[in-house]
C-alpha positions as CSV (number, residue, x, y, z in Angstrom):
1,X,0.0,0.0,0.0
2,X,1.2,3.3,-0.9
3,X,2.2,5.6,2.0
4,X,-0.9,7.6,3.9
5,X,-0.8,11.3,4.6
6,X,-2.8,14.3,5.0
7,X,-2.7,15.3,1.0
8,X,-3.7,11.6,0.0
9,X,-6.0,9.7,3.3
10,X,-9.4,10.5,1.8
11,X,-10.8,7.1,0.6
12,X,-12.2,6.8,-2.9
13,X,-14.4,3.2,-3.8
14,X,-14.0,3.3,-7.7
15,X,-17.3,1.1,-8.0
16,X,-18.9,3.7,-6.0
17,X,-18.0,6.4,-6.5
18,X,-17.2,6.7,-10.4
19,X,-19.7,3.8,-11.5
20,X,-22.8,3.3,-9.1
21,X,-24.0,6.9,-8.1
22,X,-23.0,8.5,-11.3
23,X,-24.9,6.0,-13.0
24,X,-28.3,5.6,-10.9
25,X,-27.6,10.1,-10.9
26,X,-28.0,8.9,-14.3
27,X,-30.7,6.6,-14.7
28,X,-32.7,9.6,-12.1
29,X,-32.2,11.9,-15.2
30,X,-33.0,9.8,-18.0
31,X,-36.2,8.5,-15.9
32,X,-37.0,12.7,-15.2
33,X,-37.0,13.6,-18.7
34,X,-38.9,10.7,-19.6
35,X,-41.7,11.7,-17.6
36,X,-41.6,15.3,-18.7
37,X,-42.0,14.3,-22.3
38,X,-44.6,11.7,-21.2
39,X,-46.3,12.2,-17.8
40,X,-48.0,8.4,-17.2
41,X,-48.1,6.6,-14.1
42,X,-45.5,4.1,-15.8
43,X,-43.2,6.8,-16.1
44,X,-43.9,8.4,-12.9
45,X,-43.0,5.0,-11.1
46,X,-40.2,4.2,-13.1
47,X,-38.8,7.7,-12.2
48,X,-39.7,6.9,-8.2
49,X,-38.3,3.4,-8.2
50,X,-35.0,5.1,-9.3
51,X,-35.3,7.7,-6.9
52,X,-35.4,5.0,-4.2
53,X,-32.7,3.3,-5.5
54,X,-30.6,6.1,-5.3
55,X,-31.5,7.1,-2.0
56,X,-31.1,3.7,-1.0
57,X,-27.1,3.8,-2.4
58,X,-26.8,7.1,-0.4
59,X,-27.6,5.4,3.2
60,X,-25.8,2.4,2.4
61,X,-22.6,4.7,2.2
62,X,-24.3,7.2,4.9
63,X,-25.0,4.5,7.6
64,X,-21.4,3.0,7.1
65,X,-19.5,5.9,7.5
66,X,-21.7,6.5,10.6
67,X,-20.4,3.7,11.9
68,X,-17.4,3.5,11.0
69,X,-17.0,7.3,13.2
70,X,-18.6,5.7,16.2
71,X,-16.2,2.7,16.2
72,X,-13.2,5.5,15.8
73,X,-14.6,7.6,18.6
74,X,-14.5,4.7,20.8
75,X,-10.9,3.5,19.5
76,X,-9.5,6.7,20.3
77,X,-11.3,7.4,23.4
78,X,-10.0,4.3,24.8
79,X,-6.2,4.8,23.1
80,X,-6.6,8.3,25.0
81,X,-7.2,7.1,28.1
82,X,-3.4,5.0,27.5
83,X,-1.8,8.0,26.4
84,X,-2.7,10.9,28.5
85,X,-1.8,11.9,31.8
86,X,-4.2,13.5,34.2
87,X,-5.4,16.7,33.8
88,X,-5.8,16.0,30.2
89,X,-7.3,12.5,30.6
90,X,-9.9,13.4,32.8
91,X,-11.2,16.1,29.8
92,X,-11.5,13.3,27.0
93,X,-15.2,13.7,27.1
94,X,-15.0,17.0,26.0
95,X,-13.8,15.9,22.2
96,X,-16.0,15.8,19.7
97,X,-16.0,13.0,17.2
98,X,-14.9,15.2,14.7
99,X,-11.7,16.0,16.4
100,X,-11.0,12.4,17.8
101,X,-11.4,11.6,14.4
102,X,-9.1,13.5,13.5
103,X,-6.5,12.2,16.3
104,X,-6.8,9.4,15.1
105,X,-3.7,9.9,12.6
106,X,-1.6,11.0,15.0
107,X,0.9,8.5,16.7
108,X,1.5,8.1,20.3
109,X,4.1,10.7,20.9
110,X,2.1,13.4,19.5
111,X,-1.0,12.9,21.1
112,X,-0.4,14.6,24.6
113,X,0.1,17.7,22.5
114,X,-2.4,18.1,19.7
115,X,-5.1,17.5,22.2
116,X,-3.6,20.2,24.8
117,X,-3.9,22.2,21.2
118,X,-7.7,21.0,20.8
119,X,-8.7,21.5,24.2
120,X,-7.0,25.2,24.1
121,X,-9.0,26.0,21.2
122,X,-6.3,26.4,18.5
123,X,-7.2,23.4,16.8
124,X,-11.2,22.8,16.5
125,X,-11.9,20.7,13.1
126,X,-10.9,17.2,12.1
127,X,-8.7,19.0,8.8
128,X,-7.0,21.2,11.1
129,X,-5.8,18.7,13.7
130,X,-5.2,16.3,10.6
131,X,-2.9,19.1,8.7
132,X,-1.3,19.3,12.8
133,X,0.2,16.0,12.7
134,X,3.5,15.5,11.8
135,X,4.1,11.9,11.5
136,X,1.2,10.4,9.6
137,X,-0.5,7.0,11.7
138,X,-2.0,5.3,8.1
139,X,-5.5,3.6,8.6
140,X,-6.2,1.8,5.7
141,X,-9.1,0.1,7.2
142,X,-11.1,2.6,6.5
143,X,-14.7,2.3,5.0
C-alpha cells in the first residue's frame, strides 16, 4: 500500500464512486425527462423506483461511515485514556468526534500535545488537527 498522509488519506471506492452513483444520478435523469416528455403513471413510477434506488445507495454509504465514526470515537477514546496523563485524561469527554477523528492519525508521541492544542481551542476541526500532525498514523481500514 502506498504511504498515507494528510494530502492523499481520503478514501475513494472506484465502484462507488465513479460507476454506481453516477450511473443511478443517471438513470434519475434519463427516468425525469422521460416523464416530462410523457407524464403516465409508468413513467412516474419508473422515475420513483430510481429515486429510491438512489437514495437507498446514499444510506448504504451514509449508515457506514456512521459507523465507522462511532467505532473511531471509541478506539480513540480508549487509546486516549493509555496515552494521556491527568489533567488531560480526565477532559476526553470534552472531544467531539470530529476532532478524535481527527487524532486518530496522529501516533503516540504526538498525542499529549495536539489534544492540549484541541482543548486550548487552537485546533477545532478534524482537517485542522489532521494538517497538525507530523508523522502520519496510516488507517487503511477505512470504509
Amino acid at each position: 500500500m502506498a504511504d498515507q498522509s494528510f494530502s492523499n488519506h481520503a478514501k475513494f471506492v472506484p465502484t462507488f464512486h465513479y460507476l454506481s452513483f453516477p450511473a443511478a444520478v443517471f438513470v434519475v435523469g434519463v427516468l425525469a425527462k422521460q416523464l416530462l416528455d410523457d407524464v403516465s403513471l409508468l413513467n412516474a413510477a419508473s422515475l420513483l423506483l430510481a429515486l429510491v434506488a438512489l437514495s437507498a445507495l446514499l444510506h448504504a454509504r451514509v449508515f457506514a461511515l456512521g459507523v465507522q465514526d462511532r467505532v473511531i470515537r471509541l478506539e480513540e477514546r480508549l487509546r486516549l485514556q493509555t496515552l494521556l496523563d491527568e489533567p488531560l485524561r480526565g477532559r476526553i469527554g470534552a472531544l467531539t468526534t470530529s476532532q478524535l477523528i481527527g487524532l486518530r492519525f496522529a501516533p503516540d508521541a504526538e498525542v499529549p500535545g495536539l489534544v492540549e492544542r484541541v482543548l486550548a481551542g487552537e485546533l477545532t476541526s478534524s482537517k485542522a488537527i489532521k494538517a497538525a500532525v507530523q508523522s502520519w498514523r496510516a488507517d487503511h481500514q477505512r470504509i
